[in-house]
Residue, then its C-alpha position, 0 to 999 in steps of 0.5 A: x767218400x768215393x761210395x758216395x761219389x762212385x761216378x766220379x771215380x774210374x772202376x777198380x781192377x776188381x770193379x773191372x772184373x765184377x762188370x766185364x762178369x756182368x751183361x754187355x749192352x750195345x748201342x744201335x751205333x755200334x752195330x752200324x759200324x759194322x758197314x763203316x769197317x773194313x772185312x777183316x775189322x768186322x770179322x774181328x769185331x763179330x768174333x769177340x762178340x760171338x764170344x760174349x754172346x751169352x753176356x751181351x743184350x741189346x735194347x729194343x730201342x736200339x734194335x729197332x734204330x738198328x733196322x731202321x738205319x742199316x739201309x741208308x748206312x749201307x747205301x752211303x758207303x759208295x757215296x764217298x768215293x763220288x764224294x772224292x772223285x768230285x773233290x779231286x776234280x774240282x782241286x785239280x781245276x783250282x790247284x791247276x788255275x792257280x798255278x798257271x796264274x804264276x806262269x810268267x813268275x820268273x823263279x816258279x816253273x809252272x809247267x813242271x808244277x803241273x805235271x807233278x800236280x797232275x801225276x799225283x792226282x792221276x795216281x791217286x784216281x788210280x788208287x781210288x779206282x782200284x779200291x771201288x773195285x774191290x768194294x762194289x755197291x750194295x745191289x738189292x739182294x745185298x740191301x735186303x740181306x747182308x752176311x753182316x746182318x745175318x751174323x748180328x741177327x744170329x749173335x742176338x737171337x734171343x738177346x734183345x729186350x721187349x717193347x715198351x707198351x704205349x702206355x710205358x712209352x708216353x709216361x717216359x716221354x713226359x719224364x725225359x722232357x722233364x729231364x731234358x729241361x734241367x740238362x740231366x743226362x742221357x738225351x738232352x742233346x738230342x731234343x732238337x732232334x725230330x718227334x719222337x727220336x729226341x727220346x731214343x737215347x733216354x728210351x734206351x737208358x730206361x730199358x738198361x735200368x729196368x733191365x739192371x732192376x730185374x736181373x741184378x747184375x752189372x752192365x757195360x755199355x757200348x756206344x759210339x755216342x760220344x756226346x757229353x749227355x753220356x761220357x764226362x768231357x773236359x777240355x775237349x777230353x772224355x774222362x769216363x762216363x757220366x758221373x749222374x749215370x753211373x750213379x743212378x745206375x748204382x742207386x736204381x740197382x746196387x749194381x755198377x755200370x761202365x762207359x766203353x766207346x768201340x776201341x776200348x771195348x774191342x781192345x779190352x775184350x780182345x785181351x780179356x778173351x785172348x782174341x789176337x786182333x789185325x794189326x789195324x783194326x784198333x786204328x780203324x775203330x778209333x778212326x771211325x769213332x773220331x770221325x763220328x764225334x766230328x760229325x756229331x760235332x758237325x751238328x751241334x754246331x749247326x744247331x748253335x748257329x741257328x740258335x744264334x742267328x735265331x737270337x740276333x733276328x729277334x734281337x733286330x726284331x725287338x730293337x726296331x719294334x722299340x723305335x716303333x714304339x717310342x715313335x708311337x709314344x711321341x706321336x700321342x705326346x704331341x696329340x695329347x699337347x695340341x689337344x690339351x692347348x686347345x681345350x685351354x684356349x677354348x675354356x678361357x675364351x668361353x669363361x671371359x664371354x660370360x653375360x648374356x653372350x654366352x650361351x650364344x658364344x658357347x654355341x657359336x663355338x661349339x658349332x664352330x670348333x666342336x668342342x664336345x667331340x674335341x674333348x671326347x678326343x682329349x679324354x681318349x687320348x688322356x686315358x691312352x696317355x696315361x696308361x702309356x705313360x710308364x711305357x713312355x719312360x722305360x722307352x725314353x730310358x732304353x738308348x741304354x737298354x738298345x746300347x746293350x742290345x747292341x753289345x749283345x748283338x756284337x757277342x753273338x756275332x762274335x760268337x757265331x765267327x767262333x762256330x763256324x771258324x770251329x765248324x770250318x777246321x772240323x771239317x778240314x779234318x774230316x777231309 
């Protein structure tokens, strides 16, 4: 059973030996870390990697994703301390009005609360001071290289895949949307993204697979992506990779593939090749990664609460268009009712009359009440009627249909309350 069900299973201590022997693929993320880090985790992080450099290969995808990003990476990371120092302020204005509301409380000091409030912030300005100072911003010699992409460009020198042609490219684009519709993995949680970077992850997984086809070996693979279109999550817990993947792998190749996220690669890999790490660096690999995942998580709520304010419109929108309707409806009802009363009264007037009066009151009448053109209106609106009249009963019969619309309507905004109530602690703890 478990060759049947190889995803499903954890790789055993030989299986662990065969792939850590086999190639070692990064994703763009990993790399862009790099910047994320402090110096001595870098160093640590391009250390074991130097050690790997003849196992390691980076996708061309990922290279050019890579390149792409590295600048607006770089340039974000003193973008935090301003993010800071306006948090502090903006606290101390509000932690400071707070406290001074209570002034005239007979058991708080309000005066000694302030000056520890403002002791602690001074301190804490202090100490962000003091650490911008040491990280100084990119200047645009630093932006247009850096010692860390001098590093990566020399570890990856000869060990990055090729371009896909065009051709190869669109033919995969048409499989992923495939793919995307029926939720299998990698990418689809990514095809809200813009144009052609919903398909990066899939591009990516092609190259792995087609790599994997040509060289035979195995393939760990190293992402930052902890979405749940690559690892298998449960309860808010990953358990390893995803199980389709793993599996697909083994049956484009013969070959056995693995999941690490940063901390586990850099934690394995340091004792497999008995790399002594600083004492922190775990932490602030798993740090960031958690940190990303809240980000990512960030986003997809985003994106649910779009799609649920998107739904509640067209919910209102489709609710407003049926009382539209049935107005409509009703409305052709009483024309078809007037109309039909007075064809009937004209019919039985016409017909009593007989004799010699009847041409004369048939055009007495007709000159009168227009009764040719009045039956034309009828037939018209008989026609109308009628072909509405199917319409007329589902719309009569939707105060059902419009209750449950409601309900729904209440289920969604249950549901966006859960978003951004989950949104909102996400965010806390990014703070």
């Amino acid at each position: 059973m478990r060759d049947e069900f190889r995803g499903f299973y954890p790789p055993t201590p030989g299986e662990l030996d065969l792939l850590w022997g086999g190639e070692i693929v990064l994703d763009a993320n990993v790399l862009l870390n790099l910047y994320r880090y402090r110096p001595a985790t870098v160093s640590n992080l391009l250390t074991v990697l130097g050690r790997l450099q003849t196992q390691i290969w980076l996708p061309h995808q990922a290279a050019a994703e890579f390149h792409r990003n590295r600048l607006a990476v770089m340039s974000a990371q003193p973008k935090a301390y301003d993010d800071l120092t306006r948090a502090i302020t903006e606290g101390r204005g509000k932690l400071l009005a707070a406290i001074r509301s209570k002034s005239r409380h007979p058991e708080i000091d309000a005066k000694r609360l302030e000056e520890i409030t403002n002791d602690s912030l001074d301190a804490i300005e202090m100490e962000l001071s003091s650490q911008l100072q040491e990280s100084t911003p990119p200047s645009p010699a630093d932006l247009a290289m850096d010692p860390i992409l001098e590093q990566i460009t020399k570890i990856f020198a000869d060990r990055v895949g090729k371009a896909f042609e065009n051709e190869d490219l669109t033919r995969l684009y048409s499989q992923a949307d495939d793919r995307f519709a029926k939720s299998i993995p990698p990418g689809y949680r990514d095809v809200k993204k813009e144009g052609d970077n919903k398909y990066g992850d899939f591009v990516i997984w092609s190259e792995i697979l087609k790599r994997g086809r040509e060289n035979q070996r195995p393939v760990i693979f190293i992402t930052d992506d902890l979405k749940e279109d690559w690892w298998q999550r449960f309860s808010g817990h990953t358990l390893g990779p995803q199980p389709a993947l793993v599996q697909e792998f083994l049956s484009e190749t013969n070959q056995l593939f693995y999941i690490y996220d940063p901390r586990q690669f850099i934690d394995e890999a340091s004792r497999r090749l008995s790399v002594p790490l600083d004492a922190s660096t775990l932490g602030e690999v798993g740090q960031v990664s958690r940190e990303g995942d809240l980000i990512d998580q960030i986003d997809e709520l985003d994106r649910i609460e779009s799609e649920l304010e998107m739904r509640r419109a067209v919910r209102a929108e489709q609710s407003e268009q049926a009382i539209r309707h049935a107005q409509h409806v009703l409305d052709l009802e009483r024309k078809k009712r007037s109309l039909d009363k007075t064809v009937s009264s004209l019919h039985s007037r016409l017909f009593e009359n007989g004799g010699n009066d009847f041409d004369s009151r048939l055009g007495s009448d007709l000159d009168r009440l227009s009764l040719f053109e009045q039956q034309s209106d009828l037939e018209i609106a008989m026609i109308e009627s009628n072909r509405l009249r199917g319409e007329i009963e589902r719309v009569k019969g939707s105060r059902y249909r419009l209750h449950l619309s409601d309900e729904e309507t209440a289920a969604i905004d249950r549901q966006l309350a859960e978003v951004r109530a989950r949104r909102a602690e996400i965010e806390r703890h990014l703070r």
